[in-house]
C-alpha positions as a printed Julia matrix, in Angstrom:
109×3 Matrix{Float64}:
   0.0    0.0     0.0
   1.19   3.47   -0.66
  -0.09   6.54    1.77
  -0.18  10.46    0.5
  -0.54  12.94    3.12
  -0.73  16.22    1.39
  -1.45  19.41    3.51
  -2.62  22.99    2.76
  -2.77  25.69    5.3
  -3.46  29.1     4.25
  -5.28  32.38    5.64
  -8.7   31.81    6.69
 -10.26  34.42    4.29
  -8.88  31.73    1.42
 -10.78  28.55    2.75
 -13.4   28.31    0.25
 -10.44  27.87   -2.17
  -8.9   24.98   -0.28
 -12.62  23.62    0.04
 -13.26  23.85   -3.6
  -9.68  21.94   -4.31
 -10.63  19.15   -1.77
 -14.03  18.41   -3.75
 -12.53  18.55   -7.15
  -9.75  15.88   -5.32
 -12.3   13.61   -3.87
 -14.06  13.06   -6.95
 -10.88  12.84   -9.07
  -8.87  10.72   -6.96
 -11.73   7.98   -5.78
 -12.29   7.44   -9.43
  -8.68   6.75  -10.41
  -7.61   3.59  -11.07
  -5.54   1.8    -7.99
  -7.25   4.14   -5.59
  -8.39   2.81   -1.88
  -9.67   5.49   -0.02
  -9.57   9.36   -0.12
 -10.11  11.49    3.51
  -9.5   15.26    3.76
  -9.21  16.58    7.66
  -9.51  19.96    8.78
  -7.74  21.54   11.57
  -8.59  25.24   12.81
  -7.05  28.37   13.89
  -7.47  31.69   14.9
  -6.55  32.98   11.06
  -5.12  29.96    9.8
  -6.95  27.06    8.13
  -5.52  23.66    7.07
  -7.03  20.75    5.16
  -4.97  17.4     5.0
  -6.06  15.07    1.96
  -5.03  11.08    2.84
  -5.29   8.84   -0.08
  -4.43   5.05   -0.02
  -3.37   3.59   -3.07
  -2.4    0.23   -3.8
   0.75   0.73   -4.99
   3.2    3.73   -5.59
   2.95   3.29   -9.77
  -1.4    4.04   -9.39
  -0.32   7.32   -7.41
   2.34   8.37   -9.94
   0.19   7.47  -12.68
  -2.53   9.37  -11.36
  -0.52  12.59  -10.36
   1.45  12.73  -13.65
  -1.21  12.36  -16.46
  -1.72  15.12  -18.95
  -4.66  16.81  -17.74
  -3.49  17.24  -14.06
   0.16  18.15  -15.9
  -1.81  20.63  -17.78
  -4.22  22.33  -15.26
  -0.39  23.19  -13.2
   0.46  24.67  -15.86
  -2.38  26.75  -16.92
  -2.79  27.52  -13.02
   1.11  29.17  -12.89
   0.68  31.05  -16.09
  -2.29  32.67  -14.77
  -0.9   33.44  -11.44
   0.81  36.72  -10.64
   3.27  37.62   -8.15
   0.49  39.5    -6.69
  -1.53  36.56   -6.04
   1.23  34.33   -4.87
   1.8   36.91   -2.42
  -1.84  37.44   -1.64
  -2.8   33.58   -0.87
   0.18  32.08    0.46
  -0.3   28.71    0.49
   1.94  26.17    2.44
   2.27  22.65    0.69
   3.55  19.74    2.83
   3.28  16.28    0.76
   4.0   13.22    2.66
   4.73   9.44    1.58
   4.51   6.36    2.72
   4.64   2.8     2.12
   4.17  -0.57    3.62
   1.29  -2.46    5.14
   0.62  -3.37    9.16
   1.82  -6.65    8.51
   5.23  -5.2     7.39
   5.45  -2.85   10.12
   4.19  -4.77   13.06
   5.49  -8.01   12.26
C-alpha cells in the first residue's frame, strides 16, 4: 500500500479555495484507477486554516500514474501562467506532501 498525506494551510479568508480543491480531489482521486480510499481533515485556527487530503493507493505506480497524467500536468500549468506575483503573495499557500509505504503486517510483524 502506498499513503499520500498532502497538507494545505493558508489564511482563513482563502478557505473556500482549499474547500473547492478538496471536492474537485475527492471526486478525481476515488475514481482513479488503484485508488483505496480518499479522507481530507480539517484543523482550525485563529486565522489559519488547514485541510490534509489522505489517499491510499495500492501501490506507488497508481499514485504516480494518477498525479502525472496530462490533464493534471496541464491544469499546473495553466494555473502558474495565470498566477501573478500579486496573487502568490496574496494567498500564500503552504504545501507539505508526505509518503509512505508498507502495510501493518510489514510494520508490526
Amino acid at each position: 500500500m502506498f499513503v499520500v498525506n498532502a497538507s494545505f494551510e493558508t489564511e482563513k479568508k482563502f478557505e473556500e479555495q482549499l474547500k473547492q480543491k478538496a471536492k474537485k480531489n475527492k471526486t478525481e482521486i476515488e475514481a482513479a484507477k488503484g485508488n483505496l480510499s480518499f479522507e481530507c481533515w480539517k484543523k482550525d485556527s485563529t486565522d489559519k486554516v488547514e485541510y490534509v487530503f489522505v489517499s491510499k493507493w495500492e501501490d506507488k505506480q497508481f499514485f504516480q500514474a494518477w498525479i502525472s497524467r496530462e490533464e493534471h500536468v496541464k491544469e499546473h500549468k495553466e494555473a502558474n501562467k495565470k498566477k501573478t506575483k500579486a496573487f502568490f503573495e496574496a494567498m500564500e499557500i503552504k504545501k507539505t506532501l508526505r509518503f509512505y509505504e508498507a502495510g501493518e503486517e510489514d510494520i508490526l510483524s
